[in-house]
Every structure is written in structure tokens, then in C-alpha cells.
RODRENMAR-142349 format. One record per residue (C-alpha): x, y, z; residue number from 1. Coordinates in steps of 0.5 Angstrom, whole numbers, plus 2048, in hexadecimal, padded with zeros to 3 digits. Last residue first. Layout:
<pavexs>
{px X	py Y	pz Z	i NUM} .
...
</pavexs>
This chain:
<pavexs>
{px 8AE	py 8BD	pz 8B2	i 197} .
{px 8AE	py 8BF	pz 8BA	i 196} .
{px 8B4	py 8BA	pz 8BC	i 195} .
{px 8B7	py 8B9	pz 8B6	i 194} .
{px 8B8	py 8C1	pz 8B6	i 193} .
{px 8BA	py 8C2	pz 8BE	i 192} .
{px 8BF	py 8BC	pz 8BD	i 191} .
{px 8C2	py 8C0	pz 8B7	i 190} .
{px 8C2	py 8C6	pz 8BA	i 189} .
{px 8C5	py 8C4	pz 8C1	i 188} .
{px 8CA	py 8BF	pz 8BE	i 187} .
{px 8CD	py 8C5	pz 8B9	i 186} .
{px 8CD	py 8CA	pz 8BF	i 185} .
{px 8D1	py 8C6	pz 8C4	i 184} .
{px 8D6	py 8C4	pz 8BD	i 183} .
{px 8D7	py 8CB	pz 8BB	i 182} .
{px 8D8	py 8CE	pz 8C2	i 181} .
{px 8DD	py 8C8	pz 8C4	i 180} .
{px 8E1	py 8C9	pz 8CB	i 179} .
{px 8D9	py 8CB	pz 8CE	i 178} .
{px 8DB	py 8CE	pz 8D6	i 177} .
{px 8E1	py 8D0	pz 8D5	i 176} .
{px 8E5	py 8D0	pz 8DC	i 175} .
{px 8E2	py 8C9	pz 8DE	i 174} .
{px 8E0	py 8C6	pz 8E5	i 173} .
{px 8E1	py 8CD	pz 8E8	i 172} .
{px 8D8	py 8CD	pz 8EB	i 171} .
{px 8D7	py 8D2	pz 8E6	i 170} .
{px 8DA	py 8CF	pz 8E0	i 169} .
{px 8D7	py 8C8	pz 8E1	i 168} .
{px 8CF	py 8CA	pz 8E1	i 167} .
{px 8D1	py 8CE	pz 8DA	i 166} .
{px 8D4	py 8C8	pz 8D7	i 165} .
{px 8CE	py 8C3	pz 8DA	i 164} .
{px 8CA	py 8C4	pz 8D3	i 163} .
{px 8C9	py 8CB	pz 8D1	i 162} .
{px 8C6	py 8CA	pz 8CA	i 161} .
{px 8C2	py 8C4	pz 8CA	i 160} .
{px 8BF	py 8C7	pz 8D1	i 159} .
{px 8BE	py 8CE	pz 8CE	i 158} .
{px 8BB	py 8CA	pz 8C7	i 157} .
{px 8B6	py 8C6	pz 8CC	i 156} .
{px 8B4	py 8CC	pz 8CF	i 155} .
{px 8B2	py 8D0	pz 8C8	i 154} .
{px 8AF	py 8CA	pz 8C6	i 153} .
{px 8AA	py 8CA	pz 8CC	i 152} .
{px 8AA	py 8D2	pz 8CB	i 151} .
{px 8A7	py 8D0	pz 8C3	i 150} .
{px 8A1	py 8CC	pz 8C6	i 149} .
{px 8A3	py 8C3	pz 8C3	i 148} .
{px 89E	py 8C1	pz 8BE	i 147} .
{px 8A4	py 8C0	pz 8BA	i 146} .
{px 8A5	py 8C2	pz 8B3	i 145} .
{px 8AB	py 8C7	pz 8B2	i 144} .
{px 8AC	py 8CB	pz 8AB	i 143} .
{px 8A6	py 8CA	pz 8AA	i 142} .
{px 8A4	py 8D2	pz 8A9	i 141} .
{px 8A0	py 8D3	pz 8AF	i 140} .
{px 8A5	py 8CE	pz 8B4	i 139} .
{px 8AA	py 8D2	pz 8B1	i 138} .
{px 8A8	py 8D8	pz 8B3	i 137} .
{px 8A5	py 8D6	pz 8BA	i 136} .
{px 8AD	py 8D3	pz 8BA	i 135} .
{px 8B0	py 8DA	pz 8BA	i 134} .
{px 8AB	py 8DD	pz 8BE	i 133} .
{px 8AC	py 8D8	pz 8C3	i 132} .
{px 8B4	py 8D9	pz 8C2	i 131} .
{px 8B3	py 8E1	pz 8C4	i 130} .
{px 8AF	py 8DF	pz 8CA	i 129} .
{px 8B3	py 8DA	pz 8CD	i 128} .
{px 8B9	py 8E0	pz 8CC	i 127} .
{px 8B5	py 8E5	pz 8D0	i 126} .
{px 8B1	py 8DF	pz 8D6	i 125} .
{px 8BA	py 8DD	pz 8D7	i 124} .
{px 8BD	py 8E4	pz 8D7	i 123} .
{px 8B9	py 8EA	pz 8D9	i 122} .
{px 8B3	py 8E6	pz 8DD	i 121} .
{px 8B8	py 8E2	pz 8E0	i 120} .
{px 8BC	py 8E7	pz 8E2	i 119} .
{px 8B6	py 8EB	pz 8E5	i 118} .
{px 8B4	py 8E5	pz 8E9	i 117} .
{px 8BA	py 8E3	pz 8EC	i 116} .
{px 8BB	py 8E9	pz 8EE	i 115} .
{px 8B4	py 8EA	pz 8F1	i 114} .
{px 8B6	py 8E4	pz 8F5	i 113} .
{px 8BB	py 8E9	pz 8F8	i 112} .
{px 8C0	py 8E2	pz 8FD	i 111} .
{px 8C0	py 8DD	pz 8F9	i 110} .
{px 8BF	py 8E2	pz 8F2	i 109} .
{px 8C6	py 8E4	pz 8F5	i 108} .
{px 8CA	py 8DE	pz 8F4	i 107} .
{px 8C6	py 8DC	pz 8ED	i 106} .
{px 8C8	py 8E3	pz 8EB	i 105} .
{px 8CF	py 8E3	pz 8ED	i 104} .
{px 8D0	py 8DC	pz 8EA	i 103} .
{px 8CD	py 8DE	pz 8E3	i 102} .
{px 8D2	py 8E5	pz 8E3	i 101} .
{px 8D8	py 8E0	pz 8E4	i 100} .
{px 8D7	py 8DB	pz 8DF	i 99} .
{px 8D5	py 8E1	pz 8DA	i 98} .
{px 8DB	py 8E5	pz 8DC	i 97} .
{px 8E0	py 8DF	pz 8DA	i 96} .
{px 8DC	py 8DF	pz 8D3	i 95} .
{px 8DA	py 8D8	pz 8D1	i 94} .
{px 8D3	py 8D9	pz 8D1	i 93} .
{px 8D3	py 8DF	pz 8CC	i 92} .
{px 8D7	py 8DA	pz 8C8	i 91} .
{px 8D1	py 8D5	pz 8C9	i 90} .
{px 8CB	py 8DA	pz 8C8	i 89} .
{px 8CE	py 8DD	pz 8C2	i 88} .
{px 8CF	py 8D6	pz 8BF	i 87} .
{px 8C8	py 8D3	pz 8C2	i 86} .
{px 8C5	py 8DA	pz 8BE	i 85} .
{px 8C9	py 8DA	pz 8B7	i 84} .
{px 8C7	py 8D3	pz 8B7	i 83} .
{px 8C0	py 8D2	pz 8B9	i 82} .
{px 8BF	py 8D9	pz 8B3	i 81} .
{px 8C4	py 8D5	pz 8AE	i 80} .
{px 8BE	py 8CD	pz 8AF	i 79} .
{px 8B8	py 8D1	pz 8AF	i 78} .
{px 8BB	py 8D6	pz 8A9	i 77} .
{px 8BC	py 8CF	pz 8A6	i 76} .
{px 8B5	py 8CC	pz 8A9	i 75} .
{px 8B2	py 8D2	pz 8A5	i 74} .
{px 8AE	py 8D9	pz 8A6	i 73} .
{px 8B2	py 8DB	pz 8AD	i 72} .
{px 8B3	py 8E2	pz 8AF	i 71} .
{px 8B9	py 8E3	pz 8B3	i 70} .
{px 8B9	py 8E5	pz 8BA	i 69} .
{px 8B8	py 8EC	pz 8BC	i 68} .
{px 8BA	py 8F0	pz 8C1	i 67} .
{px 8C1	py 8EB	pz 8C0	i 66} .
{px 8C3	py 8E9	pz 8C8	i 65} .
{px 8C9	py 8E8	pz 8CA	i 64} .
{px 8CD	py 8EE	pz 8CC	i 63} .
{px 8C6	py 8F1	pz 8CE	i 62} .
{px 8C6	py 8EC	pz 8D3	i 61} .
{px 8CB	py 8EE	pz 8D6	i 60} .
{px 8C7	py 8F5	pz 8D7	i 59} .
{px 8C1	py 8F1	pz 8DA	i 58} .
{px 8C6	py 8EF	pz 8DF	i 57} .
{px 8C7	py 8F6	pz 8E0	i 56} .
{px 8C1	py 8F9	pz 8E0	i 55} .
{px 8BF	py 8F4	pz 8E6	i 54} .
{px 8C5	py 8F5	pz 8EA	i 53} .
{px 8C3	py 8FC	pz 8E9	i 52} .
{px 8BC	py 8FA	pz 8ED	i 51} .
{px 8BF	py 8F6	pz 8F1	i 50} .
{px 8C3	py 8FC	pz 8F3	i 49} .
{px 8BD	py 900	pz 8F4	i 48} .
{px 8B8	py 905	pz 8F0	i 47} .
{px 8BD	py 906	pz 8EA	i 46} .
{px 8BE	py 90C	pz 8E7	i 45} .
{px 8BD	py 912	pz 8EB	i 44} .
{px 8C0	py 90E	pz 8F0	i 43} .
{px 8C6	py 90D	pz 8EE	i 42} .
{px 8C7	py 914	pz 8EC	i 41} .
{px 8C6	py 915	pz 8F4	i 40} .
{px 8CB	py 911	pz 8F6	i 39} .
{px 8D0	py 915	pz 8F3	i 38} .
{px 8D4	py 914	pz 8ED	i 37} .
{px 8DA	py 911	pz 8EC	i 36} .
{px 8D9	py 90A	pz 8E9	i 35} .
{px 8DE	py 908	pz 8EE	i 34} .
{px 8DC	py 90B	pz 8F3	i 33} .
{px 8D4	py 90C	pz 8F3	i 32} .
{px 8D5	py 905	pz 8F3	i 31} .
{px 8D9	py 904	pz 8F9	i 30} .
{px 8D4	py 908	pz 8FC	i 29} .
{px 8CE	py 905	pz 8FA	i 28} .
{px 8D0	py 8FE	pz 8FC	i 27} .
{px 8D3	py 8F9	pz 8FA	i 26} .
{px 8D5	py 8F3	pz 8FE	i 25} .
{px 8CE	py 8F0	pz 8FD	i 24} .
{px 8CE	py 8F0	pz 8F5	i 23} .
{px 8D5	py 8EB	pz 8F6	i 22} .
{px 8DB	py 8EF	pz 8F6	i 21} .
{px 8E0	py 8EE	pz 8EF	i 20} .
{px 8D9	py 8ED	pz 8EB	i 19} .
{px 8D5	py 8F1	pz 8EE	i 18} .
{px 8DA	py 8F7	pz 8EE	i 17} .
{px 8DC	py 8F7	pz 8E7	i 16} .
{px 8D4	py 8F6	pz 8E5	i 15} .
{px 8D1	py 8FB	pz 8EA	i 14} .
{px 8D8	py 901	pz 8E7	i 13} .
{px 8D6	py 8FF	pz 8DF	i 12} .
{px 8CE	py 900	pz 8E1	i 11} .
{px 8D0	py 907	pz 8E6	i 10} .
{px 8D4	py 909	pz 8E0	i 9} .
{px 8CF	py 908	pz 8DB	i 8} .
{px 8CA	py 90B	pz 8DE	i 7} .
{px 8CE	py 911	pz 8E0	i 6} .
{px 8D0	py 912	pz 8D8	i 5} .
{px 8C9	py 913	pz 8D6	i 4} .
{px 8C6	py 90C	pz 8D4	i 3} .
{px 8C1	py 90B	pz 8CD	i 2} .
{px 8BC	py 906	pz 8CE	i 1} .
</pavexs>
């Protein structure tokens, strides 16, 4: 869906805002001022500040995310596709911003539990989605040969990707979450393929 410039202003401004203030300290106004606009265009386009937060996570999302996840006909396309993705999951993990937006996002979803429901959807169900079609594909095509569902696998992938990296950096114990991309990445797709055959 094609924004207006309004639109891109109000999700550039929301962004900038929760970030620097929390979700609960921005309000309307404050919004409308920084993305000079008026409450009203805000709410032609988003039916609340839950809502926009909403967008917004989505629109983080969107830096990550492929549309489409890569076919797979082999255990070698398996083995490029399960490390293209752990790569760019990891490298987007590691950003600064990333960090924050997840603690936002988990301190609000405490307190809007629609939040957390809308962001899960749009983040974690999304990506788990994408890799299950990918490991039904190599399930049907023998690359993969476990009686295992592909969502199960989907999950167990995530955990091997993500480890505790991510859980450290939000609560200050490391500034970089995974030091080592390559080598995270490597154990996590020669763990999952000896574990599924």
C-alpha cells in the first residue's frame, strides 16, 4: 500500500516519538506537531494511537522482512535460504533501534495487550509463517525428512537463531546483541539440518 506524504510523516514522526518518549507520553498533539499535520489527518488514517503504533511495528517489520521467502527445491537451496534469513534476522537484530523498539514494544504490550497481539501478528506469526512454508517445501521435496510440523521447526530455528543475544541487550548486559553473524548463523542451520535430516 502506497502512503501519501502525510501518512509518511505521521509514521516517521510516531516512530521518532515513541522511541525517544514511550507510547504513553505521546499524545495527539505532540504527534501532530512533529509531523506537522493536524489531529484530524491523523485520524483519517489511523483509528488510534494504538493503532499507529501498530503501523508502525509493521513498518519495522517491513525493513526485515522478504515478501517472499526464497523457493526451495534442494537441501542446498535449504541450507543458502536458512542462511540469507538467519543473516538478515541477526544483522537487523543487532541494530541499536531494534533493541529499542523491542523494549518498547514489550513494555507497552504489558499495559495494551491488543498491542502485543498486533505486534506479534505482524513480527514474530509473519516471520514463523514464511519459514514454515519454506520447510513444507523442503519437507515435500526431501530436502527435510522429519515427522516434525513445519511451524515446530519454524520455532525451533527462531530459538537456535536467537539464543539469549537478544534477551541480554535489552536488559543493558551487551550493547551488540550477536558479535559473531556468521558464526551464530552457521550453528543455528547446521544444528536445525542435522537435527531434521
Amino acid at each position: 500500500m502506497t502512503q501519501n506524504p502525510s501518512q509518511t510523516r505521521i509514521l516517521a514522526a510516531a516512530r521518532s516519538l515513541f522511541f525517544k518518549h514511550g507510547f504513553e507520553k505521546v499524545s495527539t498533539d505532540m504527534l501532530a506537531r512533529e509531523a506537522a499535520v493536524s489531529k484530524a489527518t491523523i485520524y483519517r488514517y489511523y483509528q488510534n494511537m494504538t493503532d499507529l503504533l501498530g503501523c508502525v511495528a509493521t513498518a519495522e517489520v517491513c525493513r526485515f522482512r522478504d515478501a517472499n521467502p526464497p523457493a526451495v527445491t534442494s537441501r542446498a537451496e535449504l541450507h543458502a535460504g536458512l542462511t540469507a534469513f538467519g543473516t538478515r534476522l541477526l544483522t537487523f537484530l543487532n541494530d541499536p533501534e531494534t533493541v529499542a523498539f523491542a523494549c518498547l514494544i514489550h513494555e507497552e504490550a504489558r499495559h495494551a495487550p491488543d498491542m502485543g497481539v498486533t505486534f506479534y501478528d505482524a513480527a514474530f506469526q509473519q516471520t514463523l509463517d514464511d519459514l514454515a512454508r519454506m520447510f513444507d517445501q523442503a519437507k515435500d521435496c526431501g530436502a527435510l525428512k522429519t515427522e516434525f510440523a513445519p511451524q515446530e521447526i519454524a520455532e525451533d530455528f527462531i530459538a537456535l537463531l536467537e539464543g539469549q543475544g537478544l534477551k541480554r541487550a535489552q536488559l543493558g548486559l551487551s550493547g551488540l546483541p550477536y558479535p559473531d553473524v556468521p558464526g551464530k548463523v552457521n550453528r543455528a542451520v547446521t544444528t536445525l539440518l542435522r537435527a531434521h535430516g
